[in-house]
N, C-alpha and C positions, 0 to 999 in steps of 0.2 A: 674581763680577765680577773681573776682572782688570787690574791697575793696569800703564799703561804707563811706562816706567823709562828715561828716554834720559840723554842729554848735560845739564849745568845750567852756566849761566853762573857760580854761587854755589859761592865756596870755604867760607866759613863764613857762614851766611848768619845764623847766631846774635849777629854783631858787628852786626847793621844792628837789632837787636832795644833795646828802650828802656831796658830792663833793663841792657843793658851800659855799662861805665864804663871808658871808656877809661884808657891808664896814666898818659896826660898826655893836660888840658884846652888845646885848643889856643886860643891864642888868650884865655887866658883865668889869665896867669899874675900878673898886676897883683890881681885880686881871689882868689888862692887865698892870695898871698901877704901880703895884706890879712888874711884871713883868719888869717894864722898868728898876725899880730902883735898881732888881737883875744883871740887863745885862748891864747896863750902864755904868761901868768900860772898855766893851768893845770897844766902842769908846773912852772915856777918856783918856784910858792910852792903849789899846791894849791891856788889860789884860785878861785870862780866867774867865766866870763866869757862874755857873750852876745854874739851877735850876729845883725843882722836885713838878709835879702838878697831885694833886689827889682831885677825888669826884665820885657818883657814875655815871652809865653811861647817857648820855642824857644832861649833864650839862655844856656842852662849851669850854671841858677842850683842846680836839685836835683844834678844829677852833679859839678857841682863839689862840694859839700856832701860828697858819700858819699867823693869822690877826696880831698879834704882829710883828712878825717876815718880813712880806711884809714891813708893816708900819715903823719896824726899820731900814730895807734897806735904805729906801729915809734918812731917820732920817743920819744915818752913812754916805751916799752918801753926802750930804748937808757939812758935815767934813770932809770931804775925806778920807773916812774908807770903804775899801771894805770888805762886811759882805755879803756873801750868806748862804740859810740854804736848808735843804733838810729834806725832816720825811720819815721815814719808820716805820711799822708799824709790829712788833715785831713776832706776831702773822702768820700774814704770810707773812715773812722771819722768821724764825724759825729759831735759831741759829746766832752766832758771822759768819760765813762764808757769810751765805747769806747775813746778815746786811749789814755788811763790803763790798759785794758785791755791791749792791745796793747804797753805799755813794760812790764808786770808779767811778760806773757808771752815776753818776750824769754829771763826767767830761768827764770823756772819754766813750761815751753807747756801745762803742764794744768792750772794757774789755774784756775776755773769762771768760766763766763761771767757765773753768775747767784750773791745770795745773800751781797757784798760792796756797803758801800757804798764809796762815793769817797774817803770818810779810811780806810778798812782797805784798802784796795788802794795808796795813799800810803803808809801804815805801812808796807806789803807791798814795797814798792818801795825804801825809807828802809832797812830789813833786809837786801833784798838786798846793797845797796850796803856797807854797815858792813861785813859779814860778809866780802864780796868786796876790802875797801876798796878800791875803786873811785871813777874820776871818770866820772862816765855824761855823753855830751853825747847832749842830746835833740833830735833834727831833724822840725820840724813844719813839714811841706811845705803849704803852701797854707791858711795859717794864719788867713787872714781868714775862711773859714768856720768855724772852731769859735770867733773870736772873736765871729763875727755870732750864730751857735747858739746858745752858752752862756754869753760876756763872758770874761772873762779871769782867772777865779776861781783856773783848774788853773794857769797861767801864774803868776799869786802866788802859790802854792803851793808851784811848785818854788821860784821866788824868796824863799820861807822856807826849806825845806830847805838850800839852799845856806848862806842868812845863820845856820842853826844846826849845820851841820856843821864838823866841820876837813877838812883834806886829809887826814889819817891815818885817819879813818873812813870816808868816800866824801862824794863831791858832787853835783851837779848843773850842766850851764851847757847854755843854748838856744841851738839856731840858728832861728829863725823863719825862710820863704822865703813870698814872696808875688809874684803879679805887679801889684801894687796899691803905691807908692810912699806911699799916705796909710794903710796896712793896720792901723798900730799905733795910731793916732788912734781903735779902736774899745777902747783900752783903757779904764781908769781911771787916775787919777794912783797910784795906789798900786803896780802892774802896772808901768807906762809908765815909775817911774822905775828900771828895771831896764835901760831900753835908751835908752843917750844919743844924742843925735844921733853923735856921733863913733862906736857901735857901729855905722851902716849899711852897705852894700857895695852900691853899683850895676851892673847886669848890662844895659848895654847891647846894644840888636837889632846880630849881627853885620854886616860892609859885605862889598859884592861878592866880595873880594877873600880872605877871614876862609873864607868861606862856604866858596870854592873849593877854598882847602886844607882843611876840616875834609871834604869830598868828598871829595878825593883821598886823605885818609888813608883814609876807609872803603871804598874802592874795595880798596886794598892788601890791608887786613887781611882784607875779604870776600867779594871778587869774583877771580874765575880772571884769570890775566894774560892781556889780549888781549882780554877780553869787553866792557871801557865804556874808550872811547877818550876822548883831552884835549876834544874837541869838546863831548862826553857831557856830563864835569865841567862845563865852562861854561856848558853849557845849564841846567843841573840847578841851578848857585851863581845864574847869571843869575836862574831864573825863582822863587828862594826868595829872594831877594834884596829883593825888594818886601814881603817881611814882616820880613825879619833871622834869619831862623828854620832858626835847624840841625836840630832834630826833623824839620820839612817838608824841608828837603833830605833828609837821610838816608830818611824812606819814600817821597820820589821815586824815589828810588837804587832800592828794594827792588823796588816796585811797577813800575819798568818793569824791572830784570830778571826780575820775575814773568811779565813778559807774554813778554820775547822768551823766556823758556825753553817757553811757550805755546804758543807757534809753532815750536819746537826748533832755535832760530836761536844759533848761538855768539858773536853779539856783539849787546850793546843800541845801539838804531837810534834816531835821534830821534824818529822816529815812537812808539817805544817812552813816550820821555817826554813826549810830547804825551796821548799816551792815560793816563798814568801823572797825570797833573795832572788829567786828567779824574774821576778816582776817588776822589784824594786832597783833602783838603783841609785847609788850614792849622791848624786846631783839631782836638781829638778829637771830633769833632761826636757820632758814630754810638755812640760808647764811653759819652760824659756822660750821652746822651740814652737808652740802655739803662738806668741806674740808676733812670728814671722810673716810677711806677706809673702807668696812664689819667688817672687824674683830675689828676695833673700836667701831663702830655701836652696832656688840654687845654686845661689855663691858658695854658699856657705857648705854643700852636698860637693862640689866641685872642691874645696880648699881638703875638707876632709877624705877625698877622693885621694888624692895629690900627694898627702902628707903622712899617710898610713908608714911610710918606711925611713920618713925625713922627719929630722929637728924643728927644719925652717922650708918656710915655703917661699919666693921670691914673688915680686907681685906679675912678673911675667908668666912665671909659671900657671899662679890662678888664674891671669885669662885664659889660658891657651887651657886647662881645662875646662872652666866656664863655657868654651864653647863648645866644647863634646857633649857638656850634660843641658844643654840650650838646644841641641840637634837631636839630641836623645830623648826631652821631654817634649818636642815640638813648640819650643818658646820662642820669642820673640830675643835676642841676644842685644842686649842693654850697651851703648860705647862705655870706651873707658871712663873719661871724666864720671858715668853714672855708676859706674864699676868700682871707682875708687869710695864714691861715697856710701856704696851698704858696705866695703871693707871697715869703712870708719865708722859705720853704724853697727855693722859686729861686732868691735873692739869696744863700744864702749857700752854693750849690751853683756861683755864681758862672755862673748862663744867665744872669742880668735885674742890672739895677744897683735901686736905690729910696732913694730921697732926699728930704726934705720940703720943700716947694714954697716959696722967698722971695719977693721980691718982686716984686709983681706980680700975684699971683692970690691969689682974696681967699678969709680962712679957710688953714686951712692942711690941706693936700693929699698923698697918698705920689704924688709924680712915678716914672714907671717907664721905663728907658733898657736896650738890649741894649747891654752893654759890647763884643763882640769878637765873636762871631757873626752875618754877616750874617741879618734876617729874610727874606731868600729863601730861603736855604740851612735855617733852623729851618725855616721851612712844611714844605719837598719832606719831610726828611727824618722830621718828625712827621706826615705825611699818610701818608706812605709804612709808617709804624709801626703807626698805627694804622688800619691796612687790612688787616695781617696778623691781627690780635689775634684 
């Protein structure tokens, strides 16, 4: 087969990519700088110091974290303070094991997977650090799932480490990030009092205006001159603008110069972005929802069934759909006890919210809410999933 190779609208199309971190957060220099004056101790004095960063998704909050944290290297290097950090990202590492896996791995990458419990991989970790003396900040992206999975055990954990180390042998200090402003409320008190109210940083949805220039710069840096005109930007800031969401702007950007180079056209056309909104959508829908095995798929196609005209779903209600669309896909229909726990492996995967039911309804109840995903959009895309299988 022979691949056709023409013209591309895209100078580096690697810049529109999620992965990249700009050199400067635009728009976004009142919380990095917040930022500094929370962790700042840590060079000063080699002291632990945390901090916990919430806003909804799209707003800056993980690539600020990674941009701070580059930046504060040199910054600590400059005083001769070794500060490395490393993010993991909650969601998938799933669990205190895997996390903990993953920050071990940073030092040493053939670590075994298996064969360690949770305090010899903490030792593991504790040793790196002394040997290195090092101050590790640890960045736990989306943090309300491993506090929903497991509680906040590995979290006081570090928060011992740190209370048992000095500056001169290594430390420890967390960034938690969430899009959840109640996220640390799944602590305990013992955990909880590691992060004061005065440790938070709020990461507001950007405004029209925020949006436009964070477009225009990625236009600069990724797209050929002449290919997305001022008109473009505005369309593209305009129509992400209803969510505040720089992510969905920037794969609007991508996704309609995917298309005019489709058509091997040298400039993106509005048309370009009309069809580019078509494809896209504000969430990682299609990404989240690949992590699912079937039988999540159809709880979770069942909850969004159920709840298209409702607030809340009762958990009675999901079985008694769960077994329509288990009769409908010809599955095998899981008990309750095994019912209950993909309910609480979707919550803390962050598809489904669950909450027990106050007053008003009698007995007490797990109420079930989609937080940020519309349930039309779950159906198509879980119907459409489980069609291929």
């Amino acid at each position: 087969m022979s691949f056709r190779v023409g013209s591309t609208v895209f100078k580096d199309a690697g810049k529109l990519s999620f992965d990249y971190v700009p050199e400067k957060m635009a728009h976004r220099e009142k919380q990095v700088q917040r930022l500094f004056g929370l962790l700042r101790p840590i060079v000063e004095a080699g002291a632990s110091s945390n901090a916990f960063l919430y806003g909804p998704v799209g707003t800056g909050k993980t690539h600020s974290a990674k941009r701070f944290c580059a930046d504060f290297r040199k910054y600590a290097a400059e005083r001769d303070r070794g500060v490395e950090h490393h993010l993991v990202n909650c969601r998938q590492r799933l669990g205190d094991d895997a996390v903990l896996l993953a920050l071990v791995r940073y030092f040493d990458p053939h670590f075994p997977e298996r064969g360690f419990s949770i305090a010899e991989k903490l030792e593991s970790l504790r040793r790196h650090l002394e040997k290195r003396k090092l101050h590790f900040i640890v960045i736990l992206d989306e943090v309300d799932a491993l506090l929903k999975k497991s509680g906040a055990d590995l979290i006081y954990s570090f928060a011992r480490i740190a209370e048992e180390s000095t500056g001169v042998k290594g430390n420890v200090s967390m960034i938690l990030i969430s899009q959840r402003p109640n996220a640390l409320e799944f602590m305990d008190p013992a955990a909880l009092s590691t992060f004061r109210r005065s440790n938070v940083v709020e990461f507001p949805r950007y405004d029209r205006k925020e949006l436009k220039d964070i477009v225009a710069d990625r236009v600069t840096l990724a797209m050929h001159p002449g290919t997305v005109g001022p008109e473009i930007v505005e369309m593209i800031s305009d129509t992400a603008s209803e969510f505040g969401d720089a992510r969905y702007a920037i794969e609007l950007l991508e996704k309609a110069g995917m298309l005019a180079d489709e058509e091997s056209l040298e400039e993106v056309s509005p048309e370009h972005v009309r069809g580019a909104k078509a494809h896209v959508h504000p969430t990682d829908v299609e990404e989240r929802l690949a992590q699912l095995d079937v039988p999540k798929k159809l709880v979770l196609l069942a909850i969004a069934r159920k709840i298209r005209r409702k607030a809340y779903l009762t958990m009675g209600d999901a079985e008694d759909a769960y077994k329509v669309v288990c009769e409908e896909y010809k599955e095998r229909r899981r008990a309750h006890t095994q019912l209950w726990k993909y309910v609480r492996e979707l919550d803390a995967l962050g598809l489904i919210d669950t909450k027990l039911s106050g007053e008003g309804v009698v007995g007490k109840t797990t109420l079930i809410s989609l937080p940020e995903i519309p349930a039309k959009v779950l159906c198509d895309n879980l119907e459409r999933s489980l069609k291929r299988r």
